[in-house]
C-alpha positions in Angstrom: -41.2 -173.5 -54.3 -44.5 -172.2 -51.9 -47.8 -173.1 -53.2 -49.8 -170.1 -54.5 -52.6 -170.9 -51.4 -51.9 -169.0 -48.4 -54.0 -167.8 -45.3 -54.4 -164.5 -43.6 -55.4 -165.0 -39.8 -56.8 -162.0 -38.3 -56.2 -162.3 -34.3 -58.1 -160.4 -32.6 -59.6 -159.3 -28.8 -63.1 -159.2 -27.7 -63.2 -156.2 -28.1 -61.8 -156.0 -31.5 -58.8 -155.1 -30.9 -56.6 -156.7 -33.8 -52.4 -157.7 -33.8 -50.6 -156.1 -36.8 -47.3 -157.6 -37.5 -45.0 -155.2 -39.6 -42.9 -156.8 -42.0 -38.9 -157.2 -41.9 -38.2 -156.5 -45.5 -40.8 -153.8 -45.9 -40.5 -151.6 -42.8 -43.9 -149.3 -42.5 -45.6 -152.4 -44.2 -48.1 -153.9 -41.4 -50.3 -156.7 -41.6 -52.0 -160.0 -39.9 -50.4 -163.1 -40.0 -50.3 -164.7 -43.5 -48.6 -167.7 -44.9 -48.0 -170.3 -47.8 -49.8 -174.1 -47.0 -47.1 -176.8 -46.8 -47.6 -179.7 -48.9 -51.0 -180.9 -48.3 -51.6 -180.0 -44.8 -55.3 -178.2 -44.4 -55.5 -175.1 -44.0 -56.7 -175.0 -40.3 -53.3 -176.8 -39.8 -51.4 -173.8 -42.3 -53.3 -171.1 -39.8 -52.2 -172.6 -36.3 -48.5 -173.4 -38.1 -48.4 -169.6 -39.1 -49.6 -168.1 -35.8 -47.1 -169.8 -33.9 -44.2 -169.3 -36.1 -45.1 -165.2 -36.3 -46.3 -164.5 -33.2 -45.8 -167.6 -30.6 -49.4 -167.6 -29.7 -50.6 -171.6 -29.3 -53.7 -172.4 -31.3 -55.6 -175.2 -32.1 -57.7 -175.8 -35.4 -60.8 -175.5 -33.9 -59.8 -172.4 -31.9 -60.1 -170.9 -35.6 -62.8 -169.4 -37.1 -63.3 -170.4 -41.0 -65.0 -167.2 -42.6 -65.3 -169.6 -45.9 -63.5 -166.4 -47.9 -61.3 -166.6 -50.5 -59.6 -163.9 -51.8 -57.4 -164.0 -55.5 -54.7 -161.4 -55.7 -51.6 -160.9 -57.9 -48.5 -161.8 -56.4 -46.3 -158.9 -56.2 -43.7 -159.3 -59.2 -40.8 -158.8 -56.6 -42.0 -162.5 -54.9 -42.5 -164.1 -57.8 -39.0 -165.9 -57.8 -40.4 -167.7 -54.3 -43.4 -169.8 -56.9 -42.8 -172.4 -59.8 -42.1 -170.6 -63.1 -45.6 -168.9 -64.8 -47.3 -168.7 -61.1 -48.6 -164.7 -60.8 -51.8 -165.4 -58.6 -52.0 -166.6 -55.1 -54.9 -167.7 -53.1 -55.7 -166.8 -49.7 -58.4 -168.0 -46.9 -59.1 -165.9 -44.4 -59.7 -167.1 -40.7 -60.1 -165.5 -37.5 -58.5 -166.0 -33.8 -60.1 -164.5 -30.8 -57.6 -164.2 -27.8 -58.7 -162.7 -24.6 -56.5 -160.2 -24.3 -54.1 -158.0 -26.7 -51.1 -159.8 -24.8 -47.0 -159.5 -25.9 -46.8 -161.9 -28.9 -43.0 -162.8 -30.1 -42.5 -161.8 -33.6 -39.9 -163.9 -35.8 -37.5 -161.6 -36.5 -36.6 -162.7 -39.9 -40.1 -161.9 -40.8 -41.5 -159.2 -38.6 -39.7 -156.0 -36.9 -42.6 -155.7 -34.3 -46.3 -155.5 -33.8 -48.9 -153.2 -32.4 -52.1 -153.9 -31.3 -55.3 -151.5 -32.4 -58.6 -150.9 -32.6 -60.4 -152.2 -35.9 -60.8 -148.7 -37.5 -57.5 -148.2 -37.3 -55.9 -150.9 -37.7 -57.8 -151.6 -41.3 -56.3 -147.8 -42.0 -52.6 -149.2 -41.4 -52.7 -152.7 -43.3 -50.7 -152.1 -46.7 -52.7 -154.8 -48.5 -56.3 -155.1 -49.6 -57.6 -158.0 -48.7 -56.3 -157.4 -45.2 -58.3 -153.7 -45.1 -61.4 -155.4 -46.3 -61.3 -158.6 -44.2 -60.5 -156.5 -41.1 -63.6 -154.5 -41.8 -65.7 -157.4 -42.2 -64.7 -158.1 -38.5 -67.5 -156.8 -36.6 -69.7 -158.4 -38.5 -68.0 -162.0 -38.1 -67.8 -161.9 -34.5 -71.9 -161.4 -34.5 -72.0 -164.4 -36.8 -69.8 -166.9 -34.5 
């Protein structure tokens, strides 16, 4: 059963720039690089795990930035089956990772068809989920901060 605590790690270019992963069992569905925490690994550890596994870019915790944001969503009914009987809410964390260039990443293919890089503007436009839109848009403003 996954945990109902997830990230979302938005990987991104100096000049904001941002990778968009598009999903394998929702083609036309894009989005950062999210994931369930393991057992009780922190979630600095659930970030670098989950940029590896979708896009084989090697991090370390501290390469992260922590934005301290915590978003509450309902899981979609359709994923429900993946959490312990009664679960409908996850919880997700929201870091950043600053690369210095928008580089070929490998996508796992049983997750992800491909990826695109794009600007911020746009690429909040083409994320399917909220908390992805509104975290991307918060960007700018994060990389002033850091």
């Amino acid at each position: 059963m996954k945990k109902p605590v997830s990230v979302l790690v938005l990987i991104h270019t100096p000049d904001l720039g941002v990778l968009l992963l598009e999903r394998a069992a929702h083609p036309g569905f894009w989005q950062s690089v999210t994931g369930s925490q393991e057992g009780d690994e922190p979630l600095q550890v659930t970030a670098v795990r989950e940029v590896a596994e979708e896009t084989g870019i090697s991090a370390r915790p501290e390469d992260l930035v922590d934005w301290r944001l915590a978003n509450r969503y309902e899981i979609f009914p359709e994923w429900r089956y993946r959490y312990a009987p009664g679960v409908t809410e996850n919880v997700e964390h929201v870091f950043s990772l600053l690369v210095p260039a928008p580089d070929p990443v490998t996508v796992a293919p049983s997750e992800h068809l491909g990826y695109v890089w794009l600007p911020w503007q746009e690429a909040a436009r083409s994320v399917f989920s909220w908390s992805n839109r509104d975290a991307i848009l918060m960007l700018p403003h994060q990389v002033k901060r850091a």
